[in-house]
C-alpha positions in Angstrom: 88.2 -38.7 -49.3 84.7 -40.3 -50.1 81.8 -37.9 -49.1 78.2 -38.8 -48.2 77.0 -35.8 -50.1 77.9 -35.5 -53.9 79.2 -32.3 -55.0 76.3 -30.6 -56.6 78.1 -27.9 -58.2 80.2 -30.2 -60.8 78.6 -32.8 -63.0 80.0 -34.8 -65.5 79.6 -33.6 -69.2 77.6 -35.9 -70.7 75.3 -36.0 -68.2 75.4 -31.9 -68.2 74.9 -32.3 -72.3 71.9 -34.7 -71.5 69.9 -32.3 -68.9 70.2 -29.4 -70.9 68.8 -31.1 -73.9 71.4 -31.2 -76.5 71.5 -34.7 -77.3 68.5 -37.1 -76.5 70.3 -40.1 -74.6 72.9 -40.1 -72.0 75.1 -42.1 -74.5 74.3 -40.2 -77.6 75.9 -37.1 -75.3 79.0 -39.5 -74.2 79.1 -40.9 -78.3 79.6 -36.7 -79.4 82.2 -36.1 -76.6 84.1 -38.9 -77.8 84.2 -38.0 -81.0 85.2 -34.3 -80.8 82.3 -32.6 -80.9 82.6 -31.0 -77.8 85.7 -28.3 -76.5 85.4 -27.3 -72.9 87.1 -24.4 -72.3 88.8 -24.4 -76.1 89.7 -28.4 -75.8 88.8 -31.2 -76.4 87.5 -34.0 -73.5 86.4 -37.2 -72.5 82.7 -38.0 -71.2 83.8 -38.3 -67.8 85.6 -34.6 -67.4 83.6 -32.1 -65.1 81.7 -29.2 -65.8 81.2 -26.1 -63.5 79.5 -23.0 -63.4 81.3 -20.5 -65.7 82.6 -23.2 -68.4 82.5 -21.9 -71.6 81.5 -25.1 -74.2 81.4 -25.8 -78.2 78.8 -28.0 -79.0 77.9 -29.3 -82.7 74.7 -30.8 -83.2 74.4 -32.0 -87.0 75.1 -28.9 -89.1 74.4 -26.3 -86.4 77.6 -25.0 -83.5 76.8 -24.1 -80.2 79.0 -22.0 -78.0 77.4 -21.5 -75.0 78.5 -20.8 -71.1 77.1 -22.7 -68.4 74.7 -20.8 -66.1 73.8 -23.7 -63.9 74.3 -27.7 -62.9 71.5 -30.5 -63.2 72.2 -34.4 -63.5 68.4 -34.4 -64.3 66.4 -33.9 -67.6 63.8 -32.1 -67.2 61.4 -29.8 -69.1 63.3 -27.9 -71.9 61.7 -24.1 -69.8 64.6 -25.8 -67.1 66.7 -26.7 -69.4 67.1 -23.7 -71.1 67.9 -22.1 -67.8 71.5 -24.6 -67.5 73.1 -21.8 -70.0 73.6 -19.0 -71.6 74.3 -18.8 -75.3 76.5 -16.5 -77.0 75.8 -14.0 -79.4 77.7 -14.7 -82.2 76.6 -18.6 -81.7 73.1 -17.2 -82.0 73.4 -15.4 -85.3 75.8 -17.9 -86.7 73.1 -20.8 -86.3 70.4 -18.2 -88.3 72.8 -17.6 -91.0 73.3 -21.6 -91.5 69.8 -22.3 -91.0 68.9 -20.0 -94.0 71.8 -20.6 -96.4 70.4 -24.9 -95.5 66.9 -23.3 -96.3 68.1 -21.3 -99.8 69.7 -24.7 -100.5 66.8 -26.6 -100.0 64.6 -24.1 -102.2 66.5 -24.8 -105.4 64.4 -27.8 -106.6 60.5 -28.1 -106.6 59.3 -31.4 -105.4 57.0 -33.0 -108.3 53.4 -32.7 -108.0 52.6 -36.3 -107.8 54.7 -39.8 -107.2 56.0 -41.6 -110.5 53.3 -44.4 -111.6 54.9 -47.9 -112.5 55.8 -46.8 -116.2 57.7 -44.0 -115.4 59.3 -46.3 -112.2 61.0 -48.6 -115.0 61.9 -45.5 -117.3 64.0 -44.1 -114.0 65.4 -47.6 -113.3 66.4 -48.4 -117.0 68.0 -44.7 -117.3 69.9 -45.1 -113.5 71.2 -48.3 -115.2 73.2 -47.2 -118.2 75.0 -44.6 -116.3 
């Protein structure tokens, strides 16, 4: 059953991950497939499982979940204009990551950042008063 030709319609997942610019590395893809943080097809797989045209795929990235169906196959990275063209995000995907992004962003808000650094008086005063509690 070996083939000259590799079948260019199934890739593994990683690799899929990788070309379409989800994760960075190869093994930064393989490390989040490993640990659950990607269902193909509503379950979770290993680095080495397949992925074809049609898949449907939940990806979390950090804080942010994509759900997203793959449009088409590349085992090579290439600009993110090609990249993009590997799938097709959902809808609901879409607005879910906006509504996280700006409930992060009101968190964020909350607290001003202080006009300047502490100098080396006010350094101690911080140090000393982190100390007694």
């Amino acid at each position: 059953m070996h083939q000259d030709t590799p079948n260019r319609d199934i890739v593994r997942i990683d690799k899929w991950l990788w070309a379409a610019r989800f994760f960075k590395t190869r093994s930064l893809a393989a490390k989040a497939v490993s640990g659950g943080h990607v269902a193909l097809n509503g379950h979770k797989v290993k680095p080495a499982r397949s992925v074809q045209v049609g898949d449907l795929l939940v990806i979390r990235v950090g804080f942010f979940e994509f759900t997203v169906r793959v449009v088409g196959i590349s085992e090579q990275r290439g600009p993110a204009t090609v990249a993009r063209t590997l799938y097709e995000e959902t809808e609901a995907s879409a607005a879910k990551r906006e509504q996280v992004r700006g409930e992060r962003n009101a968190m964020n808000l909350q607290g001003n950042r202080p006009d300047q650094r502490p100098d080396k008086h006010e350094r101690r005063k911080i140090r000393q008063f982190l100390k007694k509690e």
